[in-house]
C-alpha positions as CSV (number, residue, x, y, z in Angstrom):
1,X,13.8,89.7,-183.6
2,X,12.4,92.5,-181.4
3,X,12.2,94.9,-184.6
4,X,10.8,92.1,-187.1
5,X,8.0,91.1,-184.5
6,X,6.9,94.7,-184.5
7,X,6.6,95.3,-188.8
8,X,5.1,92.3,-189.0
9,X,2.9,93.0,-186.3
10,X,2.1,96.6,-188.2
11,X,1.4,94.8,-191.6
12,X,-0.6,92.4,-189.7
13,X,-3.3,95.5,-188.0
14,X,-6.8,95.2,-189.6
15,X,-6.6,98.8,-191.7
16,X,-2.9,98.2,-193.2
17,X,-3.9,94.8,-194.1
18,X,-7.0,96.1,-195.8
19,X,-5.3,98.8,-197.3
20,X,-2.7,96.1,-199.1
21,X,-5.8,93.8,-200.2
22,X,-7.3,96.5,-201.9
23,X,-3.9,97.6,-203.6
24,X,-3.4,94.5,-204.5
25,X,-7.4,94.1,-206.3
26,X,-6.0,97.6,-208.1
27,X,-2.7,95.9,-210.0
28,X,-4.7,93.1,-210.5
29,X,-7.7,95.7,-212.3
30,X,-4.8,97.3,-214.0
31,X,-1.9,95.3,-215.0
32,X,-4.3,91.5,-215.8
33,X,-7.3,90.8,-216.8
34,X,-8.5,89.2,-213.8
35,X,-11.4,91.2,-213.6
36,X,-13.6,89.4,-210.9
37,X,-10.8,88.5,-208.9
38,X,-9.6,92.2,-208.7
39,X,-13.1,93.4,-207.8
40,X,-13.3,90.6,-205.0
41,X,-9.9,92.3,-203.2
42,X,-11.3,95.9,-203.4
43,X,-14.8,94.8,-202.4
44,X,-13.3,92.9,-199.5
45,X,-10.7,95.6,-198.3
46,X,-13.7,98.5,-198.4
47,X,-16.3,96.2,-196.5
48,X,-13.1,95.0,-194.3
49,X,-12.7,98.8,-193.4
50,X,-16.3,99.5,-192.8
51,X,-16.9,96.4,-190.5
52,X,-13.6,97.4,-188.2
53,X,-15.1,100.5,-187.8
54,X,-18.3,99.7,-186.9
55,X,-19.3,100.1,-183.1
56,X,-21.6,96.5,-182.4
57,X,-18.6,94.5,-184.1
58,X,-15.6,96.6,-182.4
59,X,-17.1,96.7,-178.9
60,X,-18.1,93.1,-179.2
61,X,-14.3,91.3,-179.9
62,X,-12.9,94.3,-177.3
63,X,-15.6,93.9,-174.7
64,X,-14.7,90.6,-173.2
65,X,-10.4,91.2,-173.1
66,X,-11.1,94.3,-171.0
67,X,-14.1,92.6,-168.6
68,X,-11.5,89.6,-168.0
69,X,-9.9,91.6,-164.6
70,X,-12.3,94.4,-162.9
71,X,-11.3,97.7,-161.7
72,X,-8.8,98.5,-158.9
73,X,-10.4,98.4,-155.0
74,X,-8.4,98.6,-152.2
75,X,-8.5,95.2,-150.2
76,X,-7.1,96.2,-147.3
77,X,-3.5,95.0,-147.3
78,X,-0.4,97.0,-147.6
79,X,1.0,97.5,-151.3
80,X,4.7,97.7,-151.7
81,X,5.2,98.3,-155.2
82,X,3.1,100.1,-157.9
83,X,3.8,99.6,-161.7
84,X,3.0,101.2,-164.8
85,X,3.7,99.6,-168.0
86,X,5.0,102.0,-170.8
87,X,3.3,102.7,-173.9
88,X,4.4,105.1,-176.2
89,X,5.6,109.1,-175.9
90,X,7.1,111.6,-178.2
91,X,9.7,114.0,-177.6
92,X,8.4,117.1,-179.2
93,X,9.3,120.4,-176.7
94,X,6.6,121.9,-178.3
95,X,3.9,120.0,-176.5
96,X,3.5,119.8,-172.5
97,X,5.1,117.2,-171.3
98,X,1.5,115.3,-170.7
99,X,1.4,115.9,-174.2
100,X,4.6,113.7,-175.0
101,X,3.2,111.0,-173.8
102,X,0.4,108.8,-175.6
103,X,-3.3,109.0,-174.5
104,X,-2.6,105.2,-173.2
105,X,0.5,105.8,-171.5
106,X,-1.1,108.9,-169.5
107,X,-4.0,106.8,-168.4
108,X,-1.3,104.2,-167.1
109,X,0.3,106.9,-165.0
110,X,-2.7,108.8,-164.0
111,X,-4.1,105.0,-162.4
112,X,-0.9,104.6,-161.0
113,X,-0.4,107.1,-159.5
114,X,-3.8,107.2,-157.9
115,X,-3.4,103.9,-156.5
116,X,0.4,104.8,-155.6
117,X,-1.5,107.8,-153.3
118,X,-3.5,105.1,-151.3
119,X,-0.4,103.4,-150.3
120,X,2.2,106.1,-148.5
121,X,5.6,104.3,-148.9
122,X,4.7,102.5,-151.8
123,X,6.8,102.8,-154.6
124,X,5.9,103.5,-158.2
125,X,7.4,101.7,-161.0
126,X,7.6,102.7,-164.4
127,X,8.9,100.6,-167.0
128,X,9.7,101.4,-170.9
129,X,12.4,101.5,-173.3
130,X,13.7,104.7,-175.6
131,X,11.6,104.1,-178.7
132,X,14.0,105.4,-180.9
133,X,14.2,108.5,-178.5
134,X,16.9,109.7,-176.5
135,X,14.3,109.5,-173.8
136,X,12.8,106.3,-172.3
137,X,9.0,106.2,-171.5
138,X,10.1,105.4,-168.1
139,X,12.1,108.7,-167.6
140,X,9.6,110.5,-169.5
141,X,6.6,108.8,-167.4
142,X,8.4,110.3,-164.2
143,X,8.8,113.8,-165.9
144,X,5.1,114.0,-165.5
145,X,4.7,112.1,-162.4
146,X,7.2,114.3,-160.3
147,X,4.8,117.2,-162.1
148,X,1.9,115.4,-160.7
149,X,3.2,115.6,-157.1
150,X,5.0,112.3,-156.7
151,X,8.2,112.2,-154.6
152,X,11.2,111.5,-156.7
153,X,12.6,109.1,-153.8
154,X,9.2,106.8,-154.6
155,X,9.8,106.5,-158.7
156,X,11.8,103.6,-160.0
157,X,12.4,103.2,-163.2
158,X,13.1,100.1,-165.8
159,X,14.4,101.9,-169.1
160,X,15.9,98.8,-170.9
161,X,12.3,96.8,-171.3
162,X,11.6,96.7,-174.6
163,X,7.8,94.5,-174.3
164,X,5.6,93.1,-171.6
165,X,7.5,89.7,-171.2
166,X,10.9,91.7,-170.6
167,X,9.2,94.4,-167.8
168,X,7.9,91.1,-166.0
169,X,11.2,89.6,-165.6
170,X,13.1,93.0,-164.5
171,X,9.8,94.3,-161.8
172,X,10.8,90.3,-160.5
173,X,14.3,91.3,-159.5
174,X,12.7,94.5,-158.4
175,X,9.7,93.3,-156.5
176,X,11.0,90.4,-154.9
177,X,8.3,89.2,-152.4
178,X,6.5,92.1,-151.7
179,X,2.9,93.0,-152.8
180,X,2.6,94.5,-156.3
181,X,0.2,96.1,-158.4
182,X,0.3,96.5,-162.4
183,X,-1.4,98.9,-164.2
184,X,-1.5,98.6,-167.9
185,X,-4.9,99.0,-170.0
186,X,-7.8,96.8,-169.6
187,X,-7.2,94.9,-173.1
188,X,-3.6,94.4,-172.1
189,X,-4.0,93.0,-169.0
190,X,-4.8,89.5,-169.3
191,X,-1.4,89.3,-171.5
192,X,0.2,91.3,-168.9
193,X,-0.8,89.0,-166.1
194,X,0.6,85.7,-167.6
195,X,3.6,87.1,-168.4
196,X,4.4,88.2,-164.4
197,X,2.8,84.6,-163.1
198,X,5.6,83.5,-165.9
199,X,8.2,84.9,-164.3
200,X,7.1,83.8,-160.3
201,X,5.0,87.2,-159.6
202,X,1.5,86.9,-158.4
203,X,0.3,91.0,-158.5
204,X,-3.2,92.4,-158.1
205,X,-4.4,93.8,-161.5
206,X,-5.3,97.2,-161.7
207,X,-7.0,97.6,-165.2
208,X,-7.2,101.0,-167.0
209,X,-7.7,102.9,-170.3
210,X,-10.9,101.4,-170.9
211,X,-12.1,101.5,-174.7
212,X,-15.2,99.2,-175.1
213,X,-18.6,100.1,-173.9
214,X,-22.0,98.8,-174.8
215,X,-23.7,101.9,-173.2
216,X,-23.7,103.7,-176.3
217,X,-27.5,104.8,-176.7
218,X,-27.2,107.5,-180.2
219,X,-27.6,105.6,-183.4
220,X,-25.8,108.1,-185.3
221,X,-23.0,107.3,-182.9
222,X,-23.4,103.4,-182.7
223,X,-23.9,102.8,-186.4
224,X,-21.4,105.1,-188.3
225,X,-17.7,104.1,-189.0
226,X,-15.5,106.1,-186.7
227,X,-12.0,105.7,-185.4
228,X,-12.1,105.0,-182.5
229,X,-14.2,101.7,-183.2
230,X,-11.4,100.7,-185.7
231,X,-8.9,101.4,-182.7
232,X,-10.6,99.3,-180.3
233,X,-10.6,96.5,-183.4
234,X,-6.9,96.7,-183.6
235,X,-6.5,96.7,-179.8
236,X,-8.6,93.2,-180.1
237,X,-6.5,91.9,-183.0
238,X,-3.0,93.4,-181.4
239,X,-3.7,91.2,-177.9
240,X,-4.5,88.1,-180.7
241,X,-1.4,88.6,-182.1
242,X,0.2,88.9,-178.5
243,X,-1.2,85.9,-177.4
244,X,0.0,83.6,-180.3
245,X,3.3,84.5,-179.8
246,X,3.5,84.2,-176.3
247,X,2.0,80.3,-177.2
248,X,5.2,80.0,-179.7
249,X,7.3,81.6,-177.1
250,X,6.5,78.8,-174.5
251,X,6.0,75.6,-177.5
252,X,10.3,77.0,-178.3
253,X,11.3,77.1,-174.6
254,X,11.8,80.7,-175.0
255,X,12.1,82.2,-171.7
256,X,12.5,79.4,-169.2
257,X,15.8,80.7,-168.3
258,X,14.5,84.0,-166.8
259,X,12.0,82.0,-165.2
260,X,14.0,79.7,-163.4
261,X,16.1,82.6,-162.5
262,X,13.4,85.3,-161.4
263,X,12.2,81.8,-158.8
């Protein structure tokens, strides 16, 4: 189920989808004679691309998801537990280790960490399963954070938890009563949240990996496709997706067993 979620999840992302409209406009101009019809697909997959990628429309569906919690600020009590949720790394011994892991991921430690460094005794979580790799992002998020200076006696690790709903229930069994904190990115966090009130947890949210700013002042900047608009589109449309499913998981019951048992 794990594995199906994810390709449909893939197919589902704004360019793929776009990409297989306009393919499809192509057989159509091709193989019928369903002219109009064909040029519809192509002229909707190109103007699908260009609006995804376009700064005011990307910013403004990302914007609000990563506004919902604000930064991490010390309040003043004592934090037991600090944890980062995975998010991607290669193994490729080629690179640097902070290399292996995503651009995402190393924000999650590097916030982690930071807030792990405020709280002497604290320990520092870090969650993730192998990928396909022989190494899980856990283990490979400590590589780097025993590089950074963290004590090895601090770092615990979950290496089975394959998505956000299985890291909440494990960090419960973990976490117990104590004070927690969870780092994930900003866009991922209001997901992220529900899922660890799901399972009996009430931590502080530490928000990170920012995308979506509306401080962007160069035109040739703010009105030109680029990538990284189109990634912060697919962030939007990836915590969608999330959402609805965690909305089917709770209409099917899924998931009431680990809650009752994480109480």
């Amino acid at each position: 189920m794990f594995e199906l979620k994810k390709i449909v999840s893939a197919l589902l992302m704004p360019l793929p989808a776009m990409l297989i409209l306009g393919l499809f406009g192509l057989l159509l101009l091709w193989f019928t004679r369903r002219k109009g019809l064909a040029t519809f697909f192509i002229s909707f997959a190109f103007l699908g691309i260009f609006l995804v990628s376009f700064q005011p429309i990307a910013t403004s569906l990302l914007r609000p998801l990563e506004k919902a919690y604000p930064p991490y600020v010390p309040s003043g009590q004592s934090v037991g537990y600090v944890m980062v949720l995975g998010s991607g790394h290669v193994i490729d011994h080629a690179m640097p280790i902070t290399s292996q892991l995503s651009r995402t991921a190393l924000m999650r430690l590097n916030e982690g960490v930071r807030i792990h460094r405020l709280f002497p005794g604290s320990k520092l979580i870090l969650s993730g399963y192998g990928g396909g790799t022989d190494i899980s992002q856990a283990r490979m998020m400590a590589k780097v954070a025993l590089a950074l200076g963290v004590n090895k006696n601090d770092i615990l690790l979950l290496e089975t938890a394959k998505d956000t709903w299985e890291e909440a229930f494990q960090a419960a069994s973990v976490v117990g009563d104590d004070k927690l904190v969870v780092v994930t990115s900003a866009s991922h966090m209001t997901r992220a949240m529900e899922e660890f009130f799901r399972v009996g947890l009430t931590p502080t949210a530490a928000p990170t990996n920012f995308l979506a700013s509306n401080k962007i002042e160069q035109p040739w900047e703010r009105y030109r496709p680029q990538a990284k608009y189109l990634e912060q589109t697919e962030r939007y449309w990836h915590e969608t997706l999330g959402r609805w499913w965690q909305q089917i998981r709770t209409l099917s019951g899924e998931g009431s067993d680990q809650h009752t048992v994480a109480q």
